[in-house]
N, C-alpha and C positions, 0 to 999 in steps of 0.2 A: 622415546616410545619404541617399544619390540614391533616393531611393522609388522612380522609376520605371525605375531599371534594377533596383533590387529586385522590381519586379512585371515587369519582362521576363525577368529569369531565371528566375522562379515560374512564366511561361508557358512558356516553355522547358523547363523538367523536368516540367512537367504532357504535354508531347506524351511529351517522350522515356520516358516511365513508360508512359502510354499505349499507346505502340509495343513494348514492352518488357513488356506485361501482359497481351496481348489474350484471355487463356481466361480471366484474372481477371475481368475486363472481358466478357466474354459471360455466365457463372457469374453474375456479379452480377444479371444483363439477365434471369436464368432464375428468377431466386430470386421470383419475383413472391406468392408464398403466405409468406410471410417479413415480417413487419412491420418496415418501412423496408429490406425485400431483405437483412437482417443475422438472425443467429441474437440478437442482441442492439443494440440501438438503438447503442449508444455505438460497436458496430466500426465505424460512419460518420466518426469522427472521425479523416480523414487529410484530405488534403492535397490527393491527387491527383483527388479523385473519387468515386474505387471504391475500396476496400479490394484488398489481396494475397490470396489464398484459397490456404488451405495444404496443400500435398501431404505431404509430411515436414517431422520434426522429431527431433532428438537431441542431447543435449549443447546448445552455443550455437549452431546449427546449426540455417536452417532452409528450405528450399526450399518453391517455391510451385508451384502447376498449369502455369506453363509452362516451368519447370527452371531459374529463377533462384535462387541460392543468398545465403544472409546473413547476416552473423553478426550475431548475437542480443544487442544490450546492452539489448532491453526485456524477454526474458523474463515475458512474460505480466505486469507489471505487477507485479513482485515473486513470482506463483503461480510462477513456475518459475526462484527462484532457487537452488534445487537441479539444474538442469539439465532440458534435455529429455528425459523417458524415460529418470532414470537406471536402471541395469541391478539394483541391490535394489529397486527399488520395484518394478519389472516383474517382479520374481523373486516379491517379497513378494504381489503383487496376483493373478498367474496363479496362484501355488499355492493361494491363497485361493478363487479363482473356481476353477479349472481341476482342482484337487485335493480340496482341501477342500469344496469347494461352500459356498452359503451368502454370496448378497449382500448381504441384508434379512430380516435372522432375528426381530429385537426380542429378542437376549439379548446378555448380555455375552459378550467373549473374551478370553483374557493380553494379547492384542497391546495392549491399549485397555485392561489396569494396568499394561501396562510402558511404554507411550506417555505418560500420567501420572506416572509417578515420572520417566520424563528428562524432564517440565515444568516436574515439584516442584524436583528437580534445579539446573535451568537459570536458573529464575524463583525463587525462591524460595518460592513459596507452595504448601502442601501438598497444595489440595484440588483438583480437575479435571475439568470437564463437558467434553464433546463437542456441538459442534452441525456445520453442516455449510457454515455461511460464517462470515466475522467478522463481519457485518454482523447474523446472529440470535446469535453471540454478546453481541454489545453490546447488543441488544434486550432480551436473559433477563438481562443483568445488570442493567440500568437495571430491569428489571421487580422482580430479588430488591432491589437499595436502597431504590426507593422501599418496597418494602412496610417490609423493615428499621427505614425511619426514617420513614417515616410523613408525608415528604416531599413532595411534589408536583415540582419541577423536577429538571431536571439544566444544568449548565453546561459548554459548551464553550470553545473557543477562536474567532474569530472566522477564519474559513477553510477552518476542520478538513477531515479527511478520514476517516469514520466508517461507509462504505457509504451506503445507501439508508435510513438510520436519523431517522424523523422528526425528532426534535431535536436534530439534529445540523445541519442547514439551517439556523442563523440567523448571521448576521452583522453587527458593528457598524456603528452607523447616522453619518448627521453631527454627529447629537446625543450620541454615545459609548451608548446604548441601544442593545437590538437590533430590526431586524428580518428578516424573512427572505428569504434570498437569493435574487437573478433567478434564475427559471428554475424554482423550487418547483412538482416535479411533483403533483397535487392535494392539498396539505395538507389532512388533516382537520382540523385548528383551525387558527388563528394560532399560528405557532411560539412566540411569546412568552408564550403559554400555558402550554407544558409546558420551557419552557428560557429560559434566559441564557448572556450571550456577556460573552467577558473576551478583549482581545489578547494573547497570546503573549508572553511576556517581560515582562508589564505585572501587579507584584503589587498594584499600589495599586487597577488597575481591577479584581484579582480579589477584593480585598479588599472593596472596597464593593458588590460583586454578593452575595458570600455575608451579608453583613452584614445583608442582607432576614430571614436564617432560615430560606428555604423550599428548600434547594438538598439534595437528597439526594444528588446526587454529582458531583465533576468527572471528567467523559471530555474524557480526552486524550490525544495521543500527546506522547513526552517530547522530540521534535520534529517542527515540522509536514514533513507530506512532498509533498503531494499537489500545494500551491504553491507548488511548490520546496521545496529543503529548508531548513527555518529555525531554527536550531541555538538552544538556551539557552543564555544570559548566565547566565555565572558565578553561584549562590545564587540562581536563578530556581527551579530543581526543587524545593531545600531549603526556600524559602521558600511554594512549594505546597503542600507537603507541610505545613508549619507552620499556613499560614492554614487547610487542608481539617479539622485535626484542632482547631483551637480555636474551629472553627465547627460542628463537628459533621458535617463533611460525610463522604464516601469519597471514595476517589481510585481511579478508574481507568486504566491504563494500557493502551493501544491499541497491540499491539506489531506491528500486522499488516504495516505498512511496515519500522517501525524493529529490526525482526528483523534488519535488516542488519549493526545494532552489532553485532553480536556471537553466541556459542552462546546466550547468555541477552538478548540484545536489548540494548535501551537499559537495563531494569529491572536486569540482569545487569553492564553495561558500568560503569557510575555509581554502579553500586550502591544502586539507588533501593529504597524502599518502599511498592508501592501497597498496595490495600486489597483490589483484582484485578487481573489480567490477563487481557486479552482479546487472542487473536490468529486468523489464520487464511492464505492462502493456502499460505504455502510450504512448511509442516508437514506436508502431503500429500505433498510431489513431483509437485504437478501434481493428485493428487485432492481432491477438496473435500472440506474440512476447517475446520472450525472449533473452537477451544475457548475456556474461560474458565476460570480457574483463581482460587481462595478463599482469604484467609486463615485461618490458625484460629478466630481469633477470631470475624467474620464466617461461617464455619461455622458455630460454634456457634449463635452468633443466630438463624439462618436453622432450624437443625435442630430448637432449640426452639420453634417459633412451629406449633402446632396448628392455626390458622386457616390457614393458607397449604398452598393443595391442589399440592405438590409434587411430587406422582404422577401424578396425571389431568390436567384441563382448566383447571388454575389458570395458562396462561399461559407456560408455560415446557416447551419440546421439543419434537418430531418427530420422528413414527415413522423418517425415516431416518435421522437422526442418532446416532452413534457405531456406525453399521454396520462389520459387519465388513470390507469392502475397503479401509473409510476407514482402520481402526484399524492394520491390516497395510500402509497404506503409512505413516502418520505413524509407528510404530512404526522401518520399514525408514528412512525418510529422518532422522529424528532420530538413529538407533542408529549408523547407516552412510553415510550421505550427509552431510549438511550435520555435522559432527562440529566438534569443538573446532579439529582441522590445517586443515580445509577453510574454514575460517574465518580461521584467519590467513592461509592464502595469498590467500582471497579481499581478505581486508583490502591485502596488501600492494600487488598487484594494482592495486585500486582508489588506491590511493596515488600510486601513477607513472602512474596514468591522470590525476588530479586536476594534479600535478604540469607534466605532460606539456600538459597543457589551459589550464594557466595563464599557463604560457610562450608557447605562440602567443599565448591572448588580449593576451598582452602585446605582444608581437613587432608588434600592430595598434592596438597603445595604445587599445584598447575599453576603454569605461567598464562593464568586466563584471567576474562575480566568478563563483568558484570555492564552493562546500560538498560535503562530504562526509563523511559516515554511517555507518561500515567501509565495505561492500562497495558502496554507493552514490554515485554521484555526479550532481552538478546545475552545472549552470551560468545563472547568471541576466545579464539584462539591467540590473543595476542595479550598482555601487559607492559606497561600501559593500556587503555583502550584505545585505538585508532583514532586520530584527528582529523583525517580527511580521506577521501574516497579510496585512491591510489593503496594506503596504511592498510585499510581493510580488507580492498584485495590481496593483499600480500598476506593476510593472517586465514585465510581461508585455509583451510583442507578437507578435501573432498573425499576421503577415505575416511577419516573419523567421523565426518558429518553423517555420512553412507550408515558407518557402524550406529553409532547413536540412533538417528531417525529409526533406523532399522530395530536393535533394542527395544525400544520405547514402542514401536505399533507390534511389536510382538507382546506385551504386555500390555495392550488396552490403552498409550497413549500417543496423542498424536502431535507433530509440530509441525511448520511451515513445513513444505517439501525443500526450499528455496537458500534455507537458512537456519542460524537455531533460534527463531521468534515464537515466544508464545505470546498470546494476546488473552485478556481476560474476558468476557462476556458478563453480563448481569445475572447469571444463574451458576458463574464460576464459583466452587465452594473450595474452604479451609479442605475439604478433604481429597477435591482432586485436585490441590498444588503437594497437598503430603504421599499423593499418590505419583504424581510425579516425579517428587525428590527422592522416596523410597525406591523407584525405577530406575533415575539419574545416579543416583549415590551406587546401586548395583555393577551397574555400569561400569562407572569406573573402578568398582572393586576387581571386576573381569579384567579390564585393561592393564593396571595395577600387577596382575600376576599374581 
């Protein structure tokens, strides 16, 4: 690739946004009491600068403060892959607020046992807490294991994508060991402390991590998503699941991305059997949400242990979690939104996007590749596709990603900031995936020369 006409069309879409942003671009300049001028550190990670600042949103659908509109293939990073403000969840939320009353009450509601049985339902597992991210989902479960087993670590994947979740930050080393990853916002210990790291697709590495004894459970999603999507080889899941249980360990399944496979995620699609499930973004419709759901068995264990202060201050909850506006929209978007049909059209959707993406990439005989998730899609810089966390790292490039992103919200379309993920929504139509491959194929005709 001509790097430097790739860095002249990155400065050329950095104007043309620019000119095309300016109340974004002032908003930004204003936000000065805002730590790094963002409601959240991470919204800095575009391309252009400044971030888009959003006036409306609905459906895939979403205009900014200066009346630029875009279809939505990022949808909030998977939190709104039910749609923008779909119209139950707004139903379900106003009459809760608006009617009902009662935002943060500290009691139960039906919404939040019937939001539970469609998880039991879905996921297979019967039992279901409420918290209010995935990321303090995964926290209270890793808390109920170790106590369980008496364990000290957890093991991840090398790459993972686990929230803000201490031990979830370590990654393999040169030495096939871990340590933990650039950029570790203040660790309180050394990651290799409270975790170990196994590569994705790699049974032999996971095999001699647990073979220490100290591992109370593996979190992981049953694919990576976060860097790129990096799909299991054939008797990889089956074979985790093997080594977790003759090791003593659990297994969790992290469905917070991989909710894409399907009504029941990946655990539901493959037919997997964790030991929990931990999900959260899209299961709101947009509201924050988080749950983690139990097997029986693991019930059990948990409910007979009199030492473990499961009601108060022993480490697990939050007065707002499983509030009632949370419970009335996961209830409304599981029951009515994101449903079994809206699923498959999403699936199919994503299919002819996938399809449709592989063909240009070919048409330029790019040494890139295609994965896809049901309703997800990625494309990487690499061919083959990456087999494990480390692979993908390595096919990253953050200058062409830069130019693309950039491209694409300069023509009304929008993708992960993070990555190249689109996600399909239930209002995703035939004509904004032809509208983005008519963008995508441009694109590299510039690149192209």
């Amino acid at each position: 690739m001509d790097r430097s006409l790739l860095h002249r069309l990155t400065d050329r879409e950095r104007v043309t946004f620019a000119d095309r942003h300016p109340r974004s671009a002032a908003a930004y300049r204003k936000a000065g009491h805002l730590f790094g001028r963002v409601p959240m550190t991470w919204m800095n990670k575009t391309a252009a600068g400044f971030p888009i600042h959003l006036a409306t949103a609905r459906g895939n659908r979403i205009t900014d403060v200066d009346g630029n509109t875009f279809v939505d293939f990022c949808l909030g990073d998977t939190a709104a892959m039910a749609g923008h403000s779909p119209a139950p969840v707004v139903a379900a939320v106003t009459r809760r607020l608006g009617v009902l009353g009662g935002a943060s009450t500290m009691l139960p509601t039906e919404d939040a046992a019937a939001a539970g049985a469609e998880l039991a339902r879905r996921f297979g597992l019967p039992y279901w807490s409420f918290a209010l991210t995935a990321t303090d989902a995964n926290r209270w479960a890793i808390r109920l294991l170790r106590a369980v087993t008496g364990r000290p670590k957890i093991l991840v994947n090398s790459w993972c994508y686990h929230g803000s979740v201490d031990e979830s930050l370590i990654v393999s080393g040169p030495d096939g060991g871990g340590r933990s990853r650039d950029g570790n916002v203040g660790a309180p210990v050394d990651v290799t402390v409270t975790s170990r790291v196994a590569e994705f697709n790699d049974l032999a590495g996971l095999e001699r991590e647990l073979a220490h004894g100290d591992v109370a459970a593996v979190l992981m999603e049953p694919a990576l998503t976060n860097i790129g999507i990096v799909l299991p080889e054939d008797g990889y899941l089956a074979g985790v699941r093997d080594l977790t249980r003759r090791h003593g360990t659990y297994l969790i399944n992290d469905e917070t991305h991989t909710f894409s496979a399907g009504p029941g995620g990946a655990t539901g699609f493959w037919h997997l059997d964790p030991d929990v499930v931990t999900i959260g973004k899209a299961i709101g419709g947009g509201i924050p949400v988080g749950a983690y759901g139990l097997s029986a068995k693991l019930a059990d264990a948990l409910g007979g242990r009199a030492d473990l202060d499961l009601i108060d201050m022993g480490g697990v909850g939050g007065t707002l979690a499983g509030n009632p506006v949370s419970m009335a929209a996961t209830r409304a978007t599981l029951e009515e939104v994101l449903t079994d049909d809206a699923f498959a059209a999403m699936t199919a959707r994503a299919s002819t996007f996938a399809a449709g993406l592989s063909t240009i990439i070919a048409g330029y005989a790019l040494p890139w590749s295609v994965s896809r998730l049901g309703a997800r899609v990625e494309y990487r810089f690499a061919d083959p596709a990456p087999r494990d966390g480390a692979q993908a790292a390595r096919s990253a490039d953050a200058e062409l990603e830069d130019f693309l992103h950039l491209y694409l919200a300069n023509r009304g379309v929008l993708l992960t900031p993070f990555h190249n993920m689109v996600l399909m929504c239930p209002e995703t139509s035939e004509r904004d995936v032809d509208r983005h491959h008519e963008v995508f194929h441009a694109a590299l005709g510039e690149l192209a020369g």
